[in-house]
N, C-alpha and C positions, 0 to 999 in steps of 0.2 A: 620327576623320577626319584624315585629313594635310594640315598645311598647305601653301599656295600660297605659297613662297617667290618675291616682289616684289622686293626689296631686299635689297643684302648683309648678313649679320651673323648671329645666331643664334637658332634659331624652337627654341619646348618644344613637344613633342607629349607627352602623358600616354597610357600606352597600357597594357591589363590585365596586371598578372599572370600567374603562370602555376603559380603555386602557389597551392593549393588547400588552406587551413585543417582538419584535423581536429579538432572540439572532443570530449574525451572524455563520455560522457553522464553524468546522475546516478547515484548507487545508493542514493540516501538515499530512497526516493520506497514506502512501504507502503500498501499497499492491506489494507481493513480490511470483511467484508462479515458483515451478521448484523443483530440486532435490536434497535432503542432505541425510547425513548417516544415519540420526533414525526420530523420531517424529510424531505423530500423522499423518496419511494419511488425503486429503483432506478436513480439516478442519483449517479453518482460525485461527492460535494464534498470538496474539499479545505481541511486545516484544518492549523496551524502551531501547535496548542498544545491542554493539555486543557479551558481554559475557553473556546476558542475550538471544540471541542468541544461540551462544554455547552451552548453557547449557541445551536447550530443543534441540536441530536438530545437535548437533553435533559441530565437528572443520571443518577448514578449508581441503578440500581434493579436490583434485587435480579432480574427478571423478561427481565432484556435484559443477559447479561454479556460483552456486545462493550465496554461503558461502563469496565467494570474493566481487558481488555486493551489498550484505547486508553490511559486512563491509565500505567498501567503500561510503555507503550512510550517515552511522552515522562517518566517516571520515570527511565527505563533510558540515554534519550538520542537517541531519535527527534525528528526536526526537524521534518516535516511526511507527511502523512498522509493518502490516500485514504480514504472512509468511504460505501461503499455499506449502505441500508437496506432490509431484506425486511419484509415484514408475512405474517401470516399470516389474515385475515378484521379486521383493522384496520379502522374504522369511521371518518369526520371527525366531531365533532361539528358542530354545523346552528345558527342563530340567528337570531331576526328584531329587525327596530329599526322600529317599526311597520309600514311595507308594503315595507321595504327587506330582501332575505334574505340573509344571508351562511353563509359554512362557513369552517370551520379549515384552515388553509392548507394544512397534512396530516393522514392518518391520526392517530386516537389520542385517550384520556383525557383530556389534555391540555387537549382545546379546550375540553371544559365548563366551564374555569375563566377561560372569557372571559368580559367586561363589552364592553356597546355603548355608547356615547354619541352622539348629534346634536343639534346646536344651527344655528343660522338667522346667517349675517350680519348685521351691522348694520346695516339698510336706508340709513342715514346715508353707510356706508363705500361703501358696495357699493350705491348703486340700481338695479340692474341683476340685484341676486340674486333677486328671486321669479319675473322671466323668463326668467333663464339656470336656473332649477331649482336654485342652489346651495345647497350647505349642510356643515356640519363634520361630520366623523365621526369618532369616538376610540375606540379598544379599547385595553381594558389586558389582558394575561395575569397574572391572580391568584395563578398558581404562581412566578415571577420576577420578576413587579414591575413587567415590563417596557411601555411604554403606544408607541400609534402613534396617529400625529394626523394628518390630510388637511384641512386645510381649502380652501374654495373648491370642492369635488367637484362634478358635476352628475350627474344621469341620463339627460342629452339626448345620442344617440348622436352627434349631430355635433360637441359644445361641444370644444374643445382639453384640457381638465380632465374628462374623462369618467371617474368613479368606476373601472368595469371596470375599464382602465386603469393607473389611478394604483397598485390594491391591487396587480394582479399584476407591479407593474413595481417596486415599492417598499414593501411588505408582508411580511412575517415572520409576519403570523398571521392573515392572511384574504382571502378572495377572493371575489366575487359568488358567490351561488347562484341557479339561472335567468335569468329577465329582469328587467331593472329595472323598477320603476315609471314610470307617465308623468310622475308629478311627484313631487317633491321627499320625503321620509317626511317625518313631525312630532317636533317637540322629542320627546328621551325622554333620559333619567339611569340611566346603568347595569343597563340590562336584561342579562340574564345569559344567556349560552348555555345552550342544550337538552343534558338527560342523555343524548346520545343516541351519544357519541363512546364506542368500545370501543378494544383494546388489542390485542385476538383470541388467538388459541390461541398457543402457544408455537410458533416455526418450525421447519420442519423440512427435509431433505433436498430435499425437494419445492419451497421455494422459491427454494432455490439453486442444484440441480445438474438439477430436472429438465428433461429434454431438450427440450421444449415451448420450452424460458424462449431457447433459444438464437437462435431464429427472432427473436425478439420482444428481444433484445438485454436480456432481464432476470437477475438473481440471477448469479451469475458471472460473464453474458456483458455484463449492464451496464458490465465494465471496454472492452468496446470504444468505448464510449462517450469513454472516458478515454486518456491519452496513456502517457506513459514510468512502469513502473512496476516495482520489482525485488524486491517482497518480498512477498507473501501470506499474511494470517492470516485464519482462517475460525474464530473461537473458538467453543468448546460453546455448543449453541443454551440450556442452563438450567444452575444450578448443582450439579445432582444428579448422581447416577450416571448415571442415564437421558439426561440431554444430549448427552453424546457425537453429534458430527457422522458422520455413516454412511460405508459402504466408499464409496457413491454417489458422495459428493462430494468424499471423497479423491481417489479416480479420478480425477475431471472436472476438479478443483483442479491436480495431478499435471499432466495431458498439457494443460492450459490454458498451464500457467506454459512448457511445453514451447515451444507456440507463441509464447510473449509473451516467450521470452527472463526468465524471471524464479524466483524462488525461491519452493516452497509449504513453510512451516513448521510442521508436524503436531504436531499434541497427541497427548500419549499419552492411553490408554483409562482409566477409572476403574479397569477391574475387573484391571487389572496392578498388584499388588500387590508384584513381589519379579522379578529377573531372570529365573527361570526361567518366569514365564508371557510374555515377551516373545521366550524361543526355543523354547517351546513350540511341536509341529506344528500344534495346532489353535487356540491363543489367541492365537500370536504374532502375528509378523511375515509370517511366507508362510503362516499358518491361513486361516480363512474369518471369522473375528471381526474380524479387520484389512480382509482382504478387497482390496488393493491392491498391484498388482504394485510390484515395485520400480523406482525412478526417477531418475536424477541429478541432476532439480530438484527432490527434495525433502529435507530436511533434517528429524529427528524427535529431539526433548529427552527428556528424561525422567529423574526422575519431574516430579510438576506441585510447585508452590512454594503457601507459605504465609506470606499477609502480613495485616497488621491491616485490617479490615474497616469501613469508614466507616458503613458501613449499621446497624451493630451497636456501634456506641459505640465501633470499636478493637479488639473482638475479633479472635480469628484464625479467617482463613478460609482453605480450601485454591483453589486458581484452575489453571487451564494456564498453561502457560508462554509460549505463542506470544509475545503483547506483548512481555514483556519481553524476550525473547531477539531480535525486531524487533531493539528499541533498541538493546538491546547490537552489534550487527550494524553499525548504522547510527553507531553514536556509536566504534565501531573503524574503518569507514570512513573517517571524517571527520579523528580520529587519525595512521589509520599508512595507509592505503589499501585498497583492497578484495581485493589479493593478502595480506593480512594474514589467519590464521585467526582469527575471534571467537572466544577462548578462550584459558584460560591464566590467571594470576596478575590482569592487566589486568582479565579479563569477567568483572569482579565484578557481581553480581542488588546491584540498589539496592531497598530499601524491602522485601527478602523479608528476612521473621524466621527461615524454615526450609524446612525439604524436605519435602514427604510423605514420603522414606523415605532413610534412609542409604546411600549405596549404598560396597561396601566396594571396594578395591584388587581382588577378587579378581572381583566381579559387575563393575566397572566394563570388567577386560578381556575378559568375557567378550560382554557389549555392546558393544563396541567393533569387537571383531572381526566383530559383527551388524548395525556402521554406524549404532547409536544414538548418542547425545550425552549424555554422562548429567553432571547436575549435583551439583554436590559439594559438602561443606561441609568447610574446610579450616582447621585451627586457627592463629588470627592472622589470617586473611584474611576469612573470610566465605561466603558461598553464592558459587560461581562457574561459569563455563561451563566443562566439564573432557573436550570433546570437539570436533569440528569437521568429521567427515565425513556425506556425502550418503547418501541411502538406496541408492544404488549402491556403496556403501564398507563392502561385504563382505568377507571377506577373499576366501573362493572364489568373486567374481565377479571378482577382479581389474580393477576397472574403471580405466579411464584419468581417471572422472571421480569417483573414489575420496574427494578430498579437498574439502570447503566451498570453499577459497579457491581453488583453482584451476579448480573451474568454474564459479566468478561471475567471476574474469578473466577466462574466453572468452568469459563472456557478456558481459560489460563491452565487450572487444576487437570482438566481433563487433554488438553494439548502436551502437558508438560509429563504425565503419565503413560498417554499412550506413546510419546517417542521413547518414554525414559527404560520401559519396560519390553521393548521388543526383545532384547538376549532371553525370553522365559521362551518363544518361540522355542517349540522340539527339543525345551529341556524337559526332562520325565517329569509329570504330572502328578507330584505324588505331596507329605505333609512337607518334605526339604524344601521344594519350589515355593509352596505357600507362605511356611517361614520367610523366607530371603525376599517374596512380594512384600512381607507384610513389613517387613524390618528397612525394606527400600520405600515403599511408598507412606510409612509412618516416621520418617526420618524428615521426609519434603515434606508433609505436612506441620510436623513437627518445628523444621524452619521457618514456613509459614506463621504459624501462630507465634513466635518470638518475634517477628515482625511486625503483630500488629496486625494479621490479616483477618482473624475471625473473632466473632463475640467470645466470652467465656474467661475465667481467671485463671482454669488449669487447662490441659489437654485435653482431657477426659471431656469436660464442660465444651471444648471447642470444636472437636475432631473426632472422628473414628475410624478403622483400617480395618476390613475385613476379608479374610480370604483363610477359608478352610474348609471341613467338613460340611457344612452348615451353608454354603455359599457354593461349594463345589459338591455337586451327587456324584452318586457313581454313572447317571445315564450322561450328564456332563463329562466326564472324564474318557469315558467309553468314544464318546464321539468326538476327543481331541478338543476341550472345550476351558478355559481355566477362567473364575469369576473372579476378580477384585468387585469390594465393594468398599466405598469410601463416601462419608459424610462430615456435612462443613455446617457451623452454623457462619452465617456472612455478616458483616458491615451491613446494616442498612440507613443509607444518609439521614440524618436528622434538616427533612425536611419544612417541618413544624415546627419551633421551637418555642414552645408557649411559657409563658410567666406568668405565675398564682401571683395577686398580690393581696393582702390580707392586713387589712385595717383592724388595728386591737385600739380597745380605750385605754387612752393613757393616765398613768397616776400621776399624783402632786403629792405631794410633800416639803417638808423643812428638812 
């Protein structure tokens, strides 16, 4: 509001801006869906490390090998982490503490290795407890050690400390089963949960991808649930051959990430042994064993890696790659920026001993040209990532989104626009809005290129903002409608790196 100038001299009025901040979005943000021993069913939680892992969904087992790719990611160099959980006929285990029932917080084995405890206030402290119904209640989980204590709890629906309550608000391993009693349970000392928690069948396609789950916001679609996320790993549902995740949920994976603006990173099939079953008509890539059209948000490794095996004393096991290759992704981000290809000398595999299969100079270009990513072992250096294109980065597809790093920049460019520019919603549609578009999103590009993010020596050469006249008609404007247009020239990896070399005759003289 402006002020009422009274008196001579000089009045401040503070009045908006008119630039409009673009912040650019994350790209460090995986999301991670498949099966572990306990935790919250289909619901995205996020976790910043692998004991902080652990400590919601369990240890590493042998029966859930999303646990190995997690690890494996923050290995590589991932910083945090979504972690949706499927169950396949998963069970809670169940437990009483004399007339008081509880269950295991989630599905799973797990719970039977709960203990109950309940004990009585101190009639002295608390006179008031055998009419407010109080009483302590402690569980310890016998697999981690870990104990939880309530004391003061009641069973009276009105009390401020109402048990129900307290577990589901502050609990990690138990929650009311039915109703409570009318009064208070009696002392009891480590009564043990009931055998009655299962683990269920091993998951399959059907938890994840089938089409049912989408209504219902579960297995895949549980990431609507969840916010900003750029990277997708859907690891083998077992360790065998037979785990492999189906064409189903490649597919569904695939044109999810499509919508989500994000990256799905594929495992390769057990039963691809050697390059030629991967351009194989019927085993490959465009067979019916793959079974998934091709995609430029998807990215596929291969072969899978082999690293020592905790479950096995150290032994070696073989695994997929997705994890780690996450990290590697995530921790070049952080590095050199996301128009950087993950790969090269730098995207060294940390903590792999070896490869499932050597792949030579001469398979390597033969996949390359097939838009896989094949992993290398390079003498002096180690396992490393020795490729960088999308499943549209065939040769005879020609695609323009041919390259990994250049279309996670648009997606970057275009995620980081559309959150930055929501405040133009229901502002008047006129040349003032198009100004402040073009002055906010030629600002973030603008950053960009001082960065290092696209070819060109000037701006002009690198970038362009457009939003006016020209880009906006009037039947657009009429029907509530406003254009940005924005172009980028990109990075594209120096895959080739050839040297002329050029024999001249040499002179003599004195």
């Amino acid at each position: 509001m402006s002020p009422s100038p009274t008196y001579p001299g000089v009045y401040i009025e503070e009045v908006d801006g008119t630039m409009r901040e673009i912040v650019g979005v994350d790209t460090s943000m995986t999301a991670f869906i498949g099966s572990t021993p306990r935790g919250v069913e289909n619901e995205p939680v996020e976790v910043t490390g692998f004991a902080d892992f652990t400590r919601v969904f369990g240890n590493l087992s042998a029966d859930h090998p999303m646990g190995f790719a997690v690890n494996q990611y923050f290995q590589n160099g991932g910083g945090r982490a979504l972690v949706i959980r499927v169950t396949n006929g998963a069970r809670a285990a169940t437990g009483s503490a004399d007339t008081l029932n509880l269950v295991a917080a989630s599905a799973g084995a797990w719970g039977m290795g709960l203990t109950i405890s309940i004990t009585h206030p101190d009639p002295v402290l608390f006179p008031d407890a055998a009419a407010d119904e109080l009483f302590n209640l402690s569980v310890t989980d016998s697999s981690t050690g870990a104990m939880e204590t309530f004391e003061n709890v009641s069973v009276l629906s009105d009390h401020s400390r109402l048990v129900t309550t307290k577990l589901e608000q502050h609990s990690n391993l138990v929650r009311i089963a039915g109703t409570l009693p009318p009064a208070r349970p009696a002392q009891v000392n480590g009564v043990a949960f009931n055998a009655d928690g299962a683990d269920g069948l091993t998951i399959t396609d059907a938890q994840i991808s089938g089409p049912a789950l989408a209504a219902s916001r579960q297995g895949l679609w549980a990431l609507e649930k969840a916010g900003l996320f750029n990277l997708l790993c859907i690891p083998p549902f077992s360790l065998d051959a037979a785990g492999d995740i189906g064409a189903q949920t490649r597919s569904a994976a695939a044109r999810y990430c499509l919508d989500r603006r994000a990256i799905f990173i594929a495992d390769p099939l057990h039963a691809w042994s050697g390059a030629s079953d991967l351009t194989d008509p019927v085993t490959g890539l465009d067979g019916a064993a793959w079974g998934m059209a091709r995609n430029a948000n998807t990215a596929l490794y291969y072969p899978r890696i082999i690293q020592p095996n905790p479950l096995l004393g150290g032994q070696l096991s073989e695994f997929a790659p997705c994890g780690a290759i996450a990290g590697i992704i995530v921790r070049t981000d952080t590095k050199r920026g996301v128009w950087k290809a993950p790969a090269g000398r730098d995207a060294v595999l940390s903590s792999v001993a070896a490869l499932a299969l050597d792949i030579s100079q001469a398979d390597n270009g033969v996949l390359n040209e097939q838009g896989v990513n094949c992993l290398r072992s390079l003498p002096g250096i180690g396992r490393v990532v020795w490729g960088s294109r999308t499943l549209a980065g065939s040769n005879r597809q020609a695609s323009e989104w041919k390259y990994l790093p250049v279309r996670r920049t648009a997606l970057y460019i275009e995620e980081s626009l559309f959150r930055g520019t929501h405040w133009a919603v229901f502002e008047p549609n006129d040349e003032r809005l198009w100004a402040r578009i073009r002055l906010a999103a030629g600002a973030f590009m603008q950053g960009l290129f001082r960065q290092g993010a696209f070819q060109g020596t000037s701006p002009k050469e690198a970038f362009f903002v457009k939003c006016d006249s020209e880009t906006n008609s009037r039947s657009d404007i009429d029907n509530g409608i406003l254009n940005l247009l924005v172009g980028f020239a990109p990075l594209k990896p120096a895959e080739f790196v050839v040297i002329k070399i050029q024999k001249t005759a040499g002179q003599t003289g004195t």
